[in-house]
Structures are given as structure tokens and as C-alpha cells.
C-alpha positions as CSV (number, residue, x, y, z in Angstrom):
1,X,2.0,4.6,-0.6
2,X,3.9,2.5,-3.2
3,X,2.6,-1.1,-2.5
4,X,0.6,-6.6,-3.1
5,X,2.8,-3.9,-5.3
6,X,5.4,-5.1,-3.3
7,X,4.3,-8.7,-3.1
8,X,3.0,-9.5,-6.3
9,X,4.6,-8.6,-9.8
10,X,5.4,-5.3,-8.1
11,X,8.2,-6.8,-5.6
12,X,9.4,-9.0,-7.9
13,X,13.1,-7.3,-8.5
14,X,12.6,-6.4,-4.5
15,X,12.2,-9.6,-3.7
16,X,13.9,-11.4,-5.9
17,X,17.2,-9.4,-4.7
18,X,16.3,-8.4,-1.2
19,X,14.3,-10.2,0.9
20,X,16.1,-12.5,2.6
21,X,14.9,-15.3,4.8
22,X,11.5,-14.3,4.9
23,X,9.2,-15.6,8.1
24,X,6.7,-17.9,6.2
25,X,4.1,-20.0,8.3
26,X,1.6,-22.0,7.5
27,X,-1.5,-20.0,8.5
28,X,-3.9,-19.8,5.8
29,X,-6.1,-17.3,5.0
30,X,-9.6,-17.4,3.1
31,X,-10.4,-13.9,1.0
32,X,-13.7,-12.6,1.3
33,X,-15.7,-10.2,0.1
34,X,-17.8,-7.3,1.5
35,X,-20.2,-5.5,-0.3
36,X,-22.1,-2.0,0.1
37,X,-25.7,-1.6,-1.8
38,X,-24.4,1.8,-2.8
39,X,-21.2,4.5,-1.1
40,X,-21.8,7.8,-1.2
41,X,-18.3,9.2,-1.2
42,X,-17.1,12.3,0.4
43,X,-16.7,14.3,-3.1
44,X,-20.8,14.0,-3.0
45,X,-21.0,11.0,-6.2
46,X,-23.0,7.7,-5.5
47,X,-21.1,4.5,-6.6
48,X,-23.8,1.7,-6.9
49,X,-22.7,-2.4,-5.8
50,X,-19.2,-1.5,-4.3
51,X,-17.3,-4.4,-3.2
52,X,-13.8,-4.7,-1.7
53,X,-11.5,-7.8,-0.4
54,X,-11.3,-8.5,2.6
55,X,-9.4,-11.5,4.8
56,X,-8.6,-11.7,8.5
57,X,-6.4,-13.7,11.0
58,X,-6.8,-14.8,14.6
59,X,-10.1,-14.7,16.2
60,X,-12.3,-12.3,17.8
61,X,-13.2,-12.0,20.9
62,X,-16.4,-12.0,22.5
63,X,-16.6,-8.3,23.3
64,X,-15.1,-7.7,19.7
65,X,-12.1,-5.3,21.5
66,X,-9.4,-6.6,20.1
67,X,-9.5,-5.6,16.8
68,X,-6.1,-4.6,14.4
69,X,-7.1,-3.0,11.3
70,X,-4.1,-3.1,8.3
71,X,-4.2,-0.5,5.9
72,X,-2.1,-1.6,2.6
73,X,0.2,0.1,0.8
74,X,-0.1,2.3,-2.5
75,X,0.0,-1.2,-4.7
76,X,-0.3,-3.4,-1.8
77,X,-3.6,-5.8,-1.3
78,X,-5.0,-7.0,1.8
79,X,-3.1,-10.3,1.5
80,X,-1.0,-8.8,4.9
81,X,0.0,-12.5,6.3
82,X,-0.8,-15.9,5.7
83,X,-1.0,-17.9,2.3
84,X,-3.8,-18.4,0.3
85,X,-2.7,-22.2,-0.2
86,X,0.4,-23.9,1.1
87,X,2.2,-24.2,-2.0
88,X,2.2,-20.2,-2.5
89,X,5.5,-19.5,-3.4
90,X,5.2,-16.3,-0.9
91,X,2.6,-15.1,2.3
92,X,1.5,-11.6,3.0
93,X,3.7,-8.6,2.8
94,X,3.7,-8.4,6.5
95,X,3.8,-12.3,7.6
96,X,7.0,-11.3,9.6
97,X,5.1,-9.6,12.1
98,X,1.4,-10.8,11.8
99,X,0.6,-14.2,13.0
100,X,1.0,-16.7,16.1
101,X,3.7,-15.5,18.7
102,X,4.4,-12.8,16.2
103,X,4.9,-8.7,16.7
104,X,1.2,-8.2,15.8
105,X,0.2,-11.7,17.6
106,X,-2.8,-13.3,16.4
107,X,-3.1,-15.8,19.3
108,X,-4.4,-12.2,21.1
109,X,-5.4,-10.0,18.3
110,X,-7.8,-10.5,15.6
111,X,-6.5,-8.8,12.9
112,X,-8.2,-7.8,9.5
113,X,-7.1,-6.3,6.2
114,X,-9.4,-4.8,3.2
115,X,-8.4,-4.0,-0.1
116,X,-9.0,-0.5,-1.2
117,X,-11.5,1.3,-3.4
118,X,-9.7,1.5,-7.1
119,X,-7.3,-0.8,-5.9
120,X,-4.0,-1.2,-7.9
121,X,-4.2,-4.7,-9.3
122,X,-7.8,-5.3,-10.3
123,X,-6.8,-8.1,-12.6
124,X,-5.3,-9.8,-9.9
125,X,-7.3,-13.1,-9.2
126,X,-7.0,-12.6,-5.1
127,X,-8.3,-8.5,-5.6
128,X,-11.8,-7.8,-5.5
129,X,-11.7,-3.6,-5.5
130,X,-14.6,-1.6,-7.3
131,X,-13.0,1.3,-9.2
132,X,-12.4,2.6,-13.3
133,X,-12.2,-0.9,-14.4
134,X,-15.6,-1.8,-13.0
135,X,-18.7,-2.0,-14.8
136,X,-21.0,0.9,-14.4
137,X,-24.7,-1.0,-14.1
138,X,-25.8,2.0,-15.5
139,X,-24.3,1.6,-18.5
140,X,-22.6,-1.8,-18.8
141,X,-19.2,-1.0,-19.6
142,X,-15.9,0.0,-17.3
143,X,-16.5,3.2,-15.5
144,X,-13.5,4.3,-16.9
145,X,-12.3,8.4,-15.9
146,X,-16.3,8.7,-15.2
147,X,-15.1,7.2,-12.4
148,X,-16.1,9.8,-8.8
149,X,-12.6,10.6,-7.6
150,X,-12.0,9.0,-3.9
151,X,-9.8,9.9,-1.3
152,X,-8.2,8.3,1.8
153,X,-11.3,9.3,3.5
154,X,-13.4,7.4,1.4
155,X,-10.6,4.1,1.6
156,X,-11.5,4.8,5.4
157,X,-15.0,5.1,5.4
158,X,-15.5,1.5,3.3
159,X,-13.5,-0.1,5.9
160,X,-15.4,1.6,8.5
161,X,-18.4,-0.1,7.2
162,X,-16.6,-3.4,7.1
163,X,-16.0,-3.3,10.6
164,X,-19.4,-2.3,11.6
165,X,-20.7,-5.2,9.3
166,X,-19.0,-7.4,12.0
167,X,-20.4,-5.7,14.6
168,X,-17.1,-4.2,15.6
169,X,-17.3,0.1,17.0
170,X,-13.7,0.6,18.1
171,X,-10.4,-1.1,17.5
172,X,-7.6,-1.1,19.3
173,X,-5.2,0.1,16.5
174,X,-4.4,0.6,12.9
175,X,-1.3,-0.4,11.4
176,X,-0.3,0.4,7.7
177,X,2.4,1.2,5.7
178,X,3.1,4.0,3.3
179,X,-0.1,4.9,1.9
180,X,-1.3,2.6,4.4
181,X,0.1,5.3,7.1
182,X,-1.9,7.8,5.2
183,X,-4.9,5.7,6.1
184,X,-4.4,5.5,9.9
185,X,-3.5,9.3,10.2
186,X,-6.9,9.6,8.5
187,X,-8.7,7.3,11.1
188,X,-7.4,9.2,13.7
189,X,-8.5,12.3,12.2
190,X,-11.9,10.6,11.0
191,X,-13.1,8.3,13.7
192,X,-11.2,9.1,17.0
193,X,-14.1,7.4,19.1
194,X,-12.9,4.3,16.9
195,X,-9.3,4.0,17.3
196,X,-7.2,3.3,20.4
197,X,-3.6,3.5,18.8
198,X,-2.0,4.3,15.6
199,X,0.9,3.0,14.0
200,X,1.9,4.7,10.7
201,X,4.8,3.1,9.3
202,X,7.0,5.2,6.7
203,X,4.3,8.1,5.6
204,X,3.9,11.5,6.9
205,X,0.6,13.1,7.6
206,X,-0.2,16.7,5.9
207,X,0.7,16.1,2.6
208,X,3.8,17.9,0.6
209,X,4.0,20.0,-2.5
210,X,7.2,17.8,-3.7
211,X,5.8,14.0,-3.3
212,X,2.7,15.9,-5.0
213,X,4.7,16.1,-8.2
214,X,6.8,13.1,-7.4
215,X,3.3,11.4,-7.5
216,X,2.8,13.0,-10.7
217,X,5.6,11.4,-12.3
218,X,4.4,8.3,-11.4
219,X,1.3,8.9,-13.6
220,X,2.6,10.5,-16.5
221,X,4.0,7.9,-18.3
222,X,0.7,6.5,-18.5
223,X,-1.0,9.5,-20.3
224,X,2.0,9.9,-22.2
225,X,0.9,6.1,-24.2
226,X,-1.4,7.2,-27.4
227,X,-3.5,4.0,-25.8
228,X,-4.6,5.7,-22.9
229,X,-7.3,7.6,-24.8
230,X,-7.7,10.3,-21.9
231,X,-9.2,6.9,-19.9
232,X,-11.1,5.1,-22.4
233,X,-9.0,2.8,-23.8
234,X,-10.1,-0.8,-25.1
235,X,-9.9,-2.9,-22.1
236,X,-8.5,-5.6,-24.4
237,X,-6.1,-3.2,-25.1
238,X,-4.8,-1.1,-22.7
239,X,-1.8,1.3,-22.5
240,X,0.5,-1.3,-21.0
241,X,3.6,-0.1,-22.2
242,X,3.0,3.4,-20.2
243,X,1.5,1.3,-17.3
244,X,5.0,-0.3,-17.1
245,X,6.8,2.7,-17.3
246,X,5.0,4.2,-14.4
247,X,5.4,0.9,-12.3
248,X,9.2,1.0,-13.1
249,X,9.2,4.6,-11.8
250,X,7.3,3.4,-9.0
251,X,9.9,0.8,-7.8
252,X,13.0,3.0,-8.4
253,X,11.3,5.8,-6.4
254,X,10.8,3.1,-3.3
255,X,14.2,1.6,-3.3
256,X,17.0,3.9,-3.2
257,X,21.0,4.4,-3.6
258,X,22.0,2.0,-1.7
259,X,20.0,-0.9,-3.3
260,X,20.9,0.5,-6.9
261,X,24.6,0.4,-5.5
262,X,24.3,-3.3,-4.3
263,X,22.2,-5.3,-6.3
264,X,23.4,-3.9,-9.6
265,X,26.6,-1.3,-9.4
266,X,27.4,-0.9,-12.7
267,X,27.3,-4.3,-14.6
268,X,26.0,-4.9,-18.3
269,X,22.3,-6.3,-19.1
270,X,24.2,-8.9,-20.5
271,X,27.8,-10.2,-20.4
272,X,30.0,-8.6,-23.2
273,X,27.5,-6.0,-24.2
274,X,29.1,-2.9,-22.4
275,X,26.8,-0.1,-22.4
276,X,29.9,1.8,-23.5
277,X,30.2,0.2,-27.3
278,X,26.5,0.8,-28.3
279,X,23.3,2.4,-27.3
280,X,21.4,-0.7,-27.7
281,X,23.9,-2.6,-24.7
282,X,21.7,-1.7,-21.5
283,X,22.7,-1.5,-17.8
284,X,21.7,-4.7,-15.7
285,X,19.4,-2.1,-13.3
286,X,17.5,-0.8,-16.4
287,X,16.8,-4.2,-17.4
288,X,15.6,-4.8,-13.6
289,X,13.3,-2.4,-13.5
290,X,11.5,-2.7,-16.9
291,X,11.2,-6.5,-16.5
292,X,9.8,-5.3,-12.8
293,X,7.9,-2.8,-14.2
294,X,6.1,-5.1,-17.2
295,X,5.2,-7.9,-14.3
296,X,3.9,-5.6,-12.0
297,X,2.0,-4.2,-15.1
298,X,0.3,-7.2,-15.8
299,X,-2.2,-7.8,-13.0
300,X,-2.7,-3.8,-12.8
301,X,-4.4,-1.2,-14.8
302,X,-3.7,2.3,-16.0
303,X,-6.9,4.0,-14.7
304,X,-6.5,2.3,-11.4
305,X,-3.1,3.6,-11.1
306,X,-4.4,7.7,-11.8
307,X,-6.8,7.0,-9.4
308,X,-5.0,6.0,-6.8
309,X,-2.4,8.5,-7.8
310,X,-4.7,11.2,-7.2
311,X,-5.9,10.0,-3.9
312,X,-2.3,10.2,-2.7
313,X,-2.0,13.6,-3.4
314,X,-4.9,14.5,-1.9
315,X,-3.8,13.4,1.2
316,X,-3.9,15.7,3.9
317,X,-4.6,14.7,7.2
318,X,-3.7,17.3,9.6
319,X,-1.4,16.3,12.2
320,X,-2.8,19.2,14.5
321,X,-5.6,17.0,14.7
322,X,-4.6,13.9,15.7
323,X,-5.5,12.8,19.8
324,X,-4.6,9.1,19.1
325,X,-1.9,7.8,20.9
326,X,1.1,6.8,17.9
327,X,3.7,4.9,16.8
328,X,5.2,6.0,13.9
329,X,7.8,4.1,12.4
330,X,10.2,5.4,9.4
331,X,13.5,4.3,7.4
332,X,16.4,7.4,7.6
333,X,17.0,6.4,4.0
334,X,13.6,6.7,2.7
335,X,13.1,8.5,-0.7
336,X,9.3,8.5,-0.7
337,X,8.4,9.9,2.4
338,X,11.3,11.8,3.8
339,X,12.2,11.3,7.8
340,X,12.1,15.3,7.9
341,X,9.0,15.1,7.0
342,X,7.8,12.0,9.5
343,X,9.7,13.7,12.1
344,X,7.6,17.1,11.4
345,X,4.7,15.0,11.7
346,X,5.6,13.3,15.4
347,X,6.5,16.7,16.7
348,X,2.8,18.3,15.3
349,X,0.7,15.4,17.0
350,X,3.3,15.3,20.2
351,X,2.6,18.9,20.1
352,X,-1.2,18.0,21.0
353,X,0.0,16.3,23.8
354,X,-0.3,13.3,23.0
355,X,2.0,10.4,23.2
356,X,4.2,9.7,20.4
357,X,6.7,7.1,19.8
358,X,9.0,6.9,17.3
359,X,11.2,4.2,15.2
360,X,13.5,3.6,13.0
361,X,14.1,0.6,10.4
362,X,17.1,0.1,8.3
363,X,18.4,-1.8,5.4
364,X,19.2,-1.0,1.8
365,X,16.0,-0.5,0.3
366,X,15.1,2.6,1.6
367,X,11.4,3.2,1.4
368,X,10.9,-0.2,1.0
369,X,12.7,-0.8,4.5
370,X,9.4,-0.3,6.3
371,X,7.7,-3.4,4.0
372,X,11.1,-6.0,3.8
373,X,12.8,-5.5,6.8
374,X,9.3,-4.9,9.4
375,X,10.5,-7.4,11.2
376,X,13.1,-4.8,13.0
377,X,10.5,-3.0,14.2
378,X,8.7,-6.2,15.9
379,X,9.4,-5.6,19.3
380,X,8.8,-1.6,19.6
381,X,5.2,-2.7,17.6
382,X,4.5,-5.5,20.0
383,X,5.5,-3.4,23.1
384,X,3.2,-0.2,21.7
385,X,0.1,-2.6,21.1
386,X,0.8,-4.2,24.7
387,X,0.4,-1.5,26.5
């Protein structure tokens, strides 16, 4: 769910701090774009000229059966491996498990990533998403909250159409983190004809009263900013200032203790000014965050950000459901999506009998494990897609 959020502006305290030795290669990637005359979505409102992002690696095959579909995270794009050009200064959020000889190999798989409907970061140069900040052609200004409210359903059903686009009926799995989970447990549910293998990585299908108000933290600062407008704020100036607020929220909620504890304990902003003598002397985590919060802000926007907020909390995929073969993967120390609640999930669709793996991933950055430190779980995702 929170996601490029970590990749872009929104990993950049993550990053900066935490990822360590990170598996670039030199696979480049081209982003395209696919685009639907009209979508109907599954609240019954027709959008007109929707267009999402799109970008693939490896190749497919001639009987188009070896398909991986990625589903990105909450802030996340689909820029999952690869650069765009070899002097990016990072690859994909995933590069340590997508690409030649890797986990999710593209010598054998042909693996394809789409940005989502009211994608995060529509002012990001590499994100083409249709969504508030899009101009309605019936009108010819931003959509705006007139904006139909979509679902992981409808995230689904675009990329559905992508695949069919390419002639492809049935993949062989679909890998996605966080809100990225929520779209593979929603495949299964959706399309079971389509999909061979799952593997959710830290989410939990059947949604949860408590991340339902942790979501809506996330959002309030936002309508908190007297420039929000209830939505229809002056696109040349925008309720940043709550936009960053929400984003620092967002990265505190998907880190954890034990980053907090490590990267910053308890030192000063600055040397000499002790938060102790004077309100105005900060903590070096609060300056983290906001600084994280204000980059993350600047490719994003606030209406994007409800949207997608509302989307997650509508999430409800029912487990009892699900007769797709899974992998689900989670961190112990996750503060997002608890590992009660991703081991209630296992047990409802093993309960189907159905075969279900599980997995764990560690590291300090809790949530945020199942994005940075992937790369643990290579060989149990390599071994699941194998068999």
C-alpha cells in the first residue's frame, strides 16, 4: 500500500539511510503507454480517454504463457526494475529480484508493470495515470473530487485490458507489494481463469477496521490545509504543505521502531541546538521526515492521494474466495499490515484447500522490509514461480 513512493521523493530518507548495496544492472526499460477509448468502472461512472504507464522486461513467448504481472505499491509506479537511462541515479523498486538470472528471471519470464488509475505521483515525468488531476474533456479543467471513485477492482480491470491488448488470457502469476498485494488477492478473486499463482507480499486480504482509520490519518492532513478547497484547489496552487504532512505520516507509518532507533536515536536537527533549551531546536527524525515528506510532495498531488486513500480502504477481497495457489510473503515487524493479520489471511485461503506458502523478510524498516530488503525473499519467489 504505501509506495515510486518508495523510489522517488517518497524513499528518499529510506533510501538515503537504508538501502544498502542495492542490485543495479544495466537493463533499460522504455515506458509506454496504454490507452482505453472510455472505462466504465465498477461503481457504474464512465471515465472518457483513460491512459495508464506501462513498461515491461524480458520477452514473451510465442504462446504468450509466461507472463508476470507486478502490481505497485500505494505510491509506487510501474518503474519495478530497470533504468530509464544509464545514468539514473536508481532502477526500479524491485531491480533486486526482477531481471537476468534474477528471483523473478527475465531470461524466462516476461514480466510487465502498469501504473495505476489516480496514481500517486501524476507530476512525475515517468507517470502517465488518469485520475483528479486529469482534464475532464467535458469540461476542460482537472476532474478534481468529480472524480468516480475507483477501487482495486477497477486498478485490476485496466490492467486486465492491458494484457488483453497484447493478446495475453492468463499469466502465470502476479507479484505486488503492499497495496500491490491488495491487487493480486483481487485477481485471484476477480479473474481466477487468468491467474496461475499469487504472490502477495506484506498486505493482508479482507480489509481491517484499524488500517481503515490508520488510512485515514494519512488523508487528513490534507483536508486539514485551508488550500485544499474540499478538492478544487488552484492547480497552481495546491495544498502542498498538508500534501507533505500526509507523506511524512506515510513514511513513519512504513518504517518502524527499529529504524527510528537506528538511523536517528535521539540526536538534535542540528549540532548544539538541543531540543531540550527551546521549542524551536527539532529532533534529527522530525527533520527527516518533513524534508521526506516535502520531496515526496513535490511530484504528487493531494486529490490523488484521497483517491488512492479511499481505494485502500475499500479493499476487501475475501480470502474465502481465493483458489489460486499463493505465496505470501510478510515482515514480523511490519506496522502497516500486521503479520496477524497476513497470517489470518494464509490460514482463510489454506482453509480452501489450496496451497499456501508463506515467508518471512527482515530488517529494520518494518513495512518497508518487503520493498528494501526483497532480495531475502529471492529464492522462496524463484522456487514458487518454478514450480
Amino acid at each position: 500500500m504505501p509506495g515510486r513512493l518508495w523510489r522517488s521523493a517518497a524513499v528518499t530518507i529510506a533510501l538515503a539511510l537504508c538501502a544498502r548495496g542495492a542490485l543495479a544492472q544495466e537493463l533499460i526499460v522504455e515506458k509506454k503507454v496504454f490507452e482505453l477509448p472510455q472505462y466504465t468502472t465498477v461503481g457504474g461512472a464512465t471515465v472518457k480517454g483513460v491512459k495508464v504507464g506501462w513498461e515491461s522486461y524480458g520477452t514473451l513467448n510465442a504462446d504468450r504463457s509466461n507472463v508476470v504481472l507486478i502490481t505497485h505499491y500505494f505510491s509506487g509506479t510501474s518503474h519495478a526494475a530497470g533504468k530509464y537511462k544509464p545514468d539514473d541515479k536508481l532502477p526500479g523498486y524491485w531491480d533486486a529480484i526482477i531481471g537476468p538470472g534474477k528471483a523473478i528471471d527475465t531470461n524466462r519470464y516476461f514480466v510487465i508493470s502498469s501504473d495505476t488509475l489516480v496514481n500517486l505521483s501524476p507530476k512525475d515525468p515517468n507517470v502517465v495515470t488518469t485520475g483528479p488531476a486529469s482534464i475532464n474533456p467535458e469540461t476542460g479543467k482537472p476532474y478534481g473530487t468529480t472524480f468516480p471513485i475507483v477501487t482495486m477492482r477497477d486498478f485490476v480491470n485496466v490492467q486486465k485490458a492491458l494484457l488483453e491488448s497484447l493478446g495475453i488470457r492468463r499469466v502465470k502469476a502476479v507479484v505486488g507489494a503492499s497495496m500491490g498485494a491488495l491487487q493480486a488477492y483481487e485477481w485471484a478473486v476477480a479473474y481466477p481463469e487468468m491467474v496461475e499463482r499469487i504472490v502477495p507480499v506484506i498486505g493482508a486480504a479482507g480489509g481491517d477496521p484499524y488500517l481503515t482509520a490508520w488510512l485515514d490519518v494519512w488523508a487528513q492532513p490534507i483536508r486539514l490545509d485551508p488550500k485544499w478547497k474540499n478538492g478544487a484547489y488552484d492547480p497552481n496552487d495546491p495544498p502542498k504543505d498538508g500534501l507533505a504532512a500526509a507523506l511524512k505520516v506515510v513514511t513513519l507509518h512504513a518504517q518502524g521502531p527499529e529504524w527510528a532507533a537506528t538511523a536517528f536515536g535521539t540526536a538534535p536537527a542540528a549540532e548544539g541546538k538541543d531540543p531540550g533549551a527551546a521549542l524551536e531546536n527539532r529532533f534529527k527524525i522530525e527533520a527527516a521526515l518533513e524534508a521526506a515528506g516535502a520531496a515526496r510532495a513535490a511530484v504528487a498531488d493531494a486529490n490523488h492521494m484521497l483517491y488512492l486513500v479511499r481505494a485502500n480502504q475499500l479493499a476487501a477481497a475475501d480470502p474465502a474466495k481465493i483458489r489460486t495457489p499463493a505465496l505470501i510473503i510478510y515482515a514480523p515487524t511490519d506496522q502497516v499490515f500486521r503479520p496477524e493479520w497476513v497470517e489470518r489471511t494464509a490460514a482463510a485461503i489454506r482453509a480452501n484447500g489450496v496451497p499456501v506458502e508463506t515467508a518471512t523478510v527482515s530488517g529494520p524498516n518494518g513495512h518497508l522490509n518487503g520493498v528494501l530488503h526483497i532480495a531475502k525473499a529471492g529464492p522462496a519467489i524463484a522456487a514458487f514461480l518454478a514450480r
